[in-house]
N, C-alpha and C positions, 0 to 999 in steps of 0.2 A: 504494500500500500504506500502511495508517495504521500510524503513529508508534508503538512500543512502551510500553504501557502499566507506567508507572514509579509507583513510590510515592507522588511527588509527584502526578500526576496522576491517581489512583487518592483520592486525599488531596482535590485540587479537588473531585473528583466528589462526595464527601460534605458537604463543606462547602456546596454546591450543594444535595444532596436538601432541607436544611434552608431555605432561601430560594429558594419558591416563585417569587418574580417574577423572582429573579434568570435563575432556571430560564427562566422566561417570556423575559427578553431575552434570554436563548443562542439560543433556540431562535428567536426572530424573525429575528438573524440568520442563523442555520443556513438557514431557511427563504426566507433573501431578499425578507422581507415590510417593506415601506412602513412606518418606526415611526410613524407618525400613525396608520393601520390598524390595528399592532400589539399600539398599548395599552388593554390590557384597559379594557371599561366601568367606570367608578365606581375608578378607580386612578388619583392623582394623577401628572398626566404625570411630576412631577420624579422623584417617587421613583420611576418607573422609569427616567426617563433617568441618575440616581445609578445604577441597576444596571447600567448598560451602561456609566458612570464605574468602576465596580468592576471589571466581568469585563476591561475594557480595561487597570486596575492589575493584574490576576492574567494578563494576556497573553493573553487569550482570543480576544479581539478586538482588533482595528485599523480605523486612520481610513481611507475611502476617499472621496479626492474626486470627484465628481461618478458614483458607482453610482446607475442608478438604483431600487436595492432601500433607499435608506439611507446614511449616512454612516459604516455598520461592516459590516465582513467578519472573518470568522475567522480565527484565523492556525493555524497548525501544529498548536499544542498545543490550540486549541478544537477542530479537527475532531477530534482524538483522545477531545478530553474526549463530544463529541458522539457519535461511535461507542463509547467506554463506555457513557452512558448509554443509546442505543440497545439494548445487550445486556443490559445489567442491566435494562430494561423488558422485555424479549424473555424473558430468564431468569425473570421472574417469575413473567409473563402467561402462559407456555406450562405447557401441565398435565406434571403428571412423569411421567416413560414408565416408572416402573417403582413409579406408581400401583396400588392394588388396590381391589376393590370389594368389600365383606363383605356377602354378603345372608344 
């Protein structure tokens, strides 16, 4: 069961929408994806490995030795942060059920 969605991590999330790559390395880990793989074309490797130095100071991520997805996994508060944004992509994306169509 995910983590109760608190202030503060409701807080993360936004500070997130606004730094797209950072976005990007959550989600590399989320995904278990090889960071050599994972960084996007024409993005300087560092300044994404700086965002996965960040999400690691905001506790999002932790070091794992010898995964072989990567040397970070998520911790507690990432998966929660990652099923927020999961829903709030979900909330968007889905049309509103109580939608009308005026012809």
């Amino acid at each position: 069961m995910a983590e109760p969605i608190t202030v503060e991590t409701l807080g993360s999330a936004l500070d997130l929408i606004g730094r797209p790559l950072m976005l990007q390395a959550l989600a590399t880990v989320a995904d278990g994806k090889p960071l050599p793989d994972a960084i996007p074309g024409g993005v300087d490797a560092g300044l994404f490995l700086d965002e996965l130095k960040a999400l690691r100071a905001l506790g999002m991520v932790e070091p794992v030795e010898g995964s072989p997805s990567g040397p970070y996994a998520l911790t507690t508060p990432g998966r929660a942060l990652v099923e927020l944004l999961d829903a709030l992509t979900a909330a968007i994306t889905r049309p509103a059920a109580d939608s009308y169509s005026i012809t």
